[in-house]
N, CA, C and O of each residue as an XYZ file, in Angstrom:
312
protein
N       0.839     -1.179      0.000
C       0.000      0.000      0.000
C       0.881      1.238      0.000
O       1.341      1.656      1.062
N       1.078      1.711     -0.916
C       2.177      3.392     -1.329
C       1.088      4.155     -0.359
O      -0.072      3.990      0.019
N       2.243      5.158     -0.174
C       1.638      6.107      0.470
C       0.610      7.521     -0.735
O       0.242      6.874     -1.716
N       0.403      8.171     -0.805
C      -0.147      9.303     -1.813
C      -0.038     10.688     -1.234
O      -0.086     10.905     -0.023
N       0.095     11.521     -2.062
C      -0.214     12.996     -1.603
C      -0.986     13.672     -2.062
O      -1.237     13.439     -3.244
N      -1.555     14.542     -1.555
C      -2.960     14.711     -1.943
C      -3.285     16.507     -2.073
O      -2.486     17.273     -1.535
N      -4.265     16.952     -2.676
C      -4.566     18.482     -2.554
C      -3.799     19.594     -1.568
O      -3.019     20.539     -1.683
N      -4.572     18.824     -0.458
C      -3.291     20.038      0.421
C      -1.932     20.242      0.257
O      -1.439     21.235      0.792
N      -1.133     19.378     -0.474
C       0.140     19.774     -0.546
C       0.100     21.098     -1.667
O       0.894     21.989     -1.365
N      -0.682     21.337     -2.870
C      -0.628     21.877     -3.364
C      -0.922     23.600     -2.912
O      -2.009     23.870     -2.400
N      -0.068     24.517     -3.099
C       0.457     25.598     -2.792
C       1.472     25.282     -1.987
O       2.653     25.516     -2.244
N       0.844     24.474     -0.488
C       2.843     24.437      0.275
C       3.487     24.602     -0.039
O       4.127     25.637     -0.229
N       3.710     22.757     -0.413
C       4.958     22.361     -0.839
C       6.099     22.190      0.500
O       7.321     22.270      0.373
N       5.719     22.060      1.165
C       6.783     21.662      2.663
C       7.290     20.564      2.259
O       6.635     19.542      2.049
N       9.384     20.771      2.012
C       9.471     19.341      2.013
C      10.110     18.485      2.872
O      11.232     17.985      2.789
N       8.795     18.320      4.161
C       9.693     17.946      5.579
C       9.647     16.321      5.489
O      10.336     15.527      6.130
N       8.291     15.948      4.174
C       8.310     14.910      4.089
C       9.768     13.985      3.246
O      10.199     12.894      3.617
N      10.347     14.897      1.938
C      11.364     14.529      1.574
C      12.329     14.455      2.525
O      13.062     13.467      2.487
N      12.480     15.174      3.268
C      13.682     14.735      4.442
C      13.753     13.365      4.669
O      14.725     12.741      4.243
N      12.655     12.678      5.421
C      12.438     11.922      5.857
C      12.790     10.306      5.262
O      13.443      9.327      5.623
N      12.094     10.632      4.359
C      11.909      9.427      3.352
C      13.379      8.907      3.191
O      14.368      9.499      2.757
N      13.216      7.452      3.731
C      14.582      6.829      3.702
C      14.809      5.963      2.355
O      15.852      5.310      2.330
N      14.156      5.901      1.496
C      14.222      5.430     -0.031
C      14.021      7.010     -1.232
O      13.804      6.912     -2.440
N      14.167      8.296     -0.487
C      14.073      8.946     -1.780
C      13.227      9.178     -2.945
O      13.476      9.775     -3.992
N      11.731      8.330     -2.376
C      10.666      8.388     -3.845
C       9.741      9.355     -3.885
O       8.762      9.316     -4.631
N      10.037     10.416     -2.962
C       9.158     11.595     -2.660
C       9.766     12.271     -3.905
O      10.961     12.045     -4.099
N       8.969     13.250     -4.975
C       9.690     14.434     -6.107
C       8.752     15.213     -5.927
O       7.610     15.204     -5.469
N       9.686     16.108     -6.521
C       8.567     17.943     -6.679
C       8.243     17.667     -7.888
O       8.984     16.912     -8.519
N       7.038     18.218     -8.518
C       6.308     18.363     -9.168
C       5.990     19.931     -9.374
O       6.006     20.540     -8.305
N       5.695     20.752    -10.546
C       5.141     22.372    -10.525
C       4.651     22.752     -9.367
O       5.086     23.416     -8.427
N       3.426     22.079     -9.663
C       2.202     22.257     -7.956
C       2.597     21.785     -6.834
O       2.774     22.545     -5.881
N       2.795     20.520     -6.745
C       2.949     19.595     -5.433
C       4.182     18.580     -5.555
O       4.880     18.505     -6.566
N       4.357     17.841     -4.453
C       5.361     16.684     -4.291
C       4.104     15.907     -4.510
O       2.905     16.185     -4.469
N       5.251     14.156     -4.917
C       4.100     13.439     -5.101
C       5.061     11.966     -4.820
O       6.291     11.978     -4.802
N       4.276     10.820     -4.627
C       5.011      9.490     -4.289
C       5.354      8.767     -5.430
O       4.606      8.692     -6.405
N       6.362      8.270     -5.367
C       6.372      7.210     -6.976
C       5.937      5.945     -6.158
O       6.424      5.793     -5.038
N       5.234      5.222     -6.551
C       4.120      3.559     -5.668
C       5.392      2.871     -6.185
O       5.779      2.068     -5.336
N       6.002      2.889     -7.022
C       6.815      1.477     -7.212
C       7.578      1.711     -6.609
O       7.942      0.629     -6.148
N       8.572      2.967     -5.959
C       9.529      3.098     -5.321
C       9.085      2.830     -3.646
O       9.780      2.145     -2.895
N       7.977      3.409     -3.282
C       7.269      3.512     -1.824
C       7.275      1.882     -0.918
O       6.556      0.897     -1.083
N       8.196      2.086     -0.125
C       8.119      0.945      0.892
C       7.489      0.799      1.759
O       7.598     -0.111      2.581
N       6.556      1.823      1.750
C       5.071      1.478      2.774
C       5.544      2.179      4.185
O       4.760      2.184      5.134
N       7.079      2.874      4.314
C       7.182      2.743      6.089
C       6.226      3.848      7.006
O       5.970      3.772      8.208
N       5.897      4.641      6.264
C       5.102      5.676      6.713
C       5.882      6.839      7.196
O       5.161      7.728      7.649
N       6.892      7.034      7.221
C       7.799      7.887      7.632
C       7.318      9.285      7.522
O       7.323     10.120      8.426
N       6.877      9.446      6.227
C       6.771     10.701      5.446
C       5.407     11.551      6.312
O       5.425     12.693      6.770
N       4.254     10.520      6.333
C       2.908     10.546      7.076
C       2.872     11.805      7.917
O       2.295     12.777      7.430
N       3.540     11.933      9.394
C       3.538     12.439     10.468
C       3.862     13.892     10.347
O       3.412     14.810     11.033
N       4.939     13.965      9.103
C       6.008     14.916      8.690
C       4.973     16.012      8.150
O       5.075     17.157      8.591
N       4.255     15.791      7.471
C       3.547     16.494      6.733
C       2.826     17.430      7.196
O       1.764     16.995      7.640
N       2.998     18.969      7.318
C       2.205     20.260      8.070
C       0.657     19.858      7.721
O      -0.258     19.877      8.544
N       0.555     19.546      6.550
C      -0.656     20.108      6.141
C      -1.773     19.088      5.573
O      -2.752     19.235      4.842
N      -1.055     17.741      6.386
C      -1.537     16.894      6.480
C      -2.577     16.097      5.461
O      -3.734     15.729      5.665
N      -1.730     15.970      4.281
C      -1.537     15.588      2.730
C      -0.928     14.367      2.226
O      -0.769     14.290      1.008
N      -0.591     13.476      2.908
C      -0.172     12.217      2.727
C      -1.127     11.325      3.575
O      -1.437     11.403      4.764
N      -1.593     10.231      2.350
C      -2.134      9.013      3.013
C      -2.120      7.862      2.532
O      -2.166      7.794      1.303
N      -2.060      6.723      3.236
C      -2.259      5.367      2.761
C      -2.781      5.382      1.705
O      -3.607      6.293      1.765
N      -2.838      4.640      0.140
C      -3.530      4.338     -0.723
C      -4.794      4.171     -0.373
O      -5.744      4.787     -0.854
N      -4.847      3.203      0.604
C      -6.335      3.063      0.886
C      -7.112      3.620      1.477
O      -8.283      3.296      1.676
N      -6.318      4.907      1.973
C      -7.494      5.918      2.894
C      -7.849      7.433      2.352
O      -8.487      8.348      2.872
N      -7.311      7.341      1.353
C      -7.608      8.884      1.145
C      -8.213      8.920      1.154
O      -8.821      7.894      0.852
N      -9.099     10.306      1.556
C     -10.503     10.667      1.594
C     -11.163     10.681      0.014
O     -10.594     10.589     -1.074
N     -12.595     10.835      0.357
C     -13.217     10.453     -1.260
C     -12.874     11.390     -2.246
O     -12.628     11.226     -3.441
N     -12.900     12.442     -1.523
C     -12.599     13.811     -2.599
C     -11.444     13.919     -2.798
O     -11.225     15.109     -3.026
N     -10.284     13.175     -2.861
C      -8.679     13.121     -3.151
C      -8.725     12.128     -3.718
O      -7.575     12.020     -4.142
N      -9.216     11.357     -4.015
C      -9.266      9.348     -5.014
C      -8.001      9.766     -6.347
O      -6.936      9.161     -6.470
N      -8.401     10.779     -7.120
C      -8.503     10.869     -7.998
C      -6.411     11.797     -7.938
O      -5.728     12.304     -8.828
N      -6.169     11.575     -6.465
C      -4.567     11.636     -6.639
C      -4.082     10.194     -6.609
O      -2.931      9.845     -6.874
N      -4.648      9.743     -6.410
C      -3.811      8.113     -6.495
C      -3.314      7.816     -8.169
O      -2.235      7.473     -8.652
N      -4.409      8.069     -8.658
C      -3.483      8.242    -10.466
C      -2.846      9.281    -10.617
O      -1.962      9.092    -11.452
N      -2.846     10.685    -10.076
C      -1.992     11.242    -10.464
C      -0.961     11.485     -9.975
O      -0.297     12.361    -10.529
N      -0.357     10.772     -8.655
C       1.193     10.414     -7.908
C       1.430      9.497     -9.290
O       2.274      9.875    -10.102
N       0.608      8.205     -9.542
C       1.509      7.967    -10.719
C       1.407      7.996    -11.898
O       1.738      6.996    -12.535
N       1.028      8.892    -12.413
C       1.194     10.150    -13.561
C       2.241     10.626    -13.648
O       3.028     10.580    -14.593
N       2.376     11.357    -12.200
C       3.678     12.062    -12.190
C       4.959     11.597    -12.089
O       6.031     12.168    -12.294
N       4.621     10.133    -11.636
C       5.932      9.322    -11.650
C       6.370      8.326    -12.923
O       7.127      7.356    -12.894
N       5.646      8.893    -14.032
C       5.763      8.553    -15.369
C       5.202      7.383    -15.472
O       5.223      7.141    -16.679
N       4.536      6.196    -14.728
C       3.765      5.298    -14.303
C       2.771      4.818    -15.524
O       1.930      3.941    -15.327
């Protein structure tokens, strides 16, 4: 289960979650950071990090964010 990032990151852009990330699959994007799923080892690291509380489990994003789960991998050329 990759993690995702979702609407709220867009304007931030805090990247307290890239710090974190001990595999590196967090990237900037124009608008937002976003996860690459094939790179994402599930540890959750990134989760907690996040101000604006924009990262979630694949399987939990809320309903009105679904529609970032294709576009983390969109952006990760996917």
């Amino acid at each position: 289960m990759p993690y995702v990032i979702a609407e709220p990151c867009i304007g931030t852009k805090d990247a307290s979650c890239v710090e974190v990330c001990p595999v590196d699959c967090i990237y900037e994007a124009d608008a937002q950071y976003y996860i690459n799923p094939d790179e994402c080892i599930d540890c959750g690291a990134c989760e907690p990090e996040c101000p604006v509380q924009a990262i979630f489990p694949d399987t939990d994003v809320p309903p009105e964010w679904t529609d970032y789960i294709a576009k983390n991998r969109e952006l990760s050329g996917i």
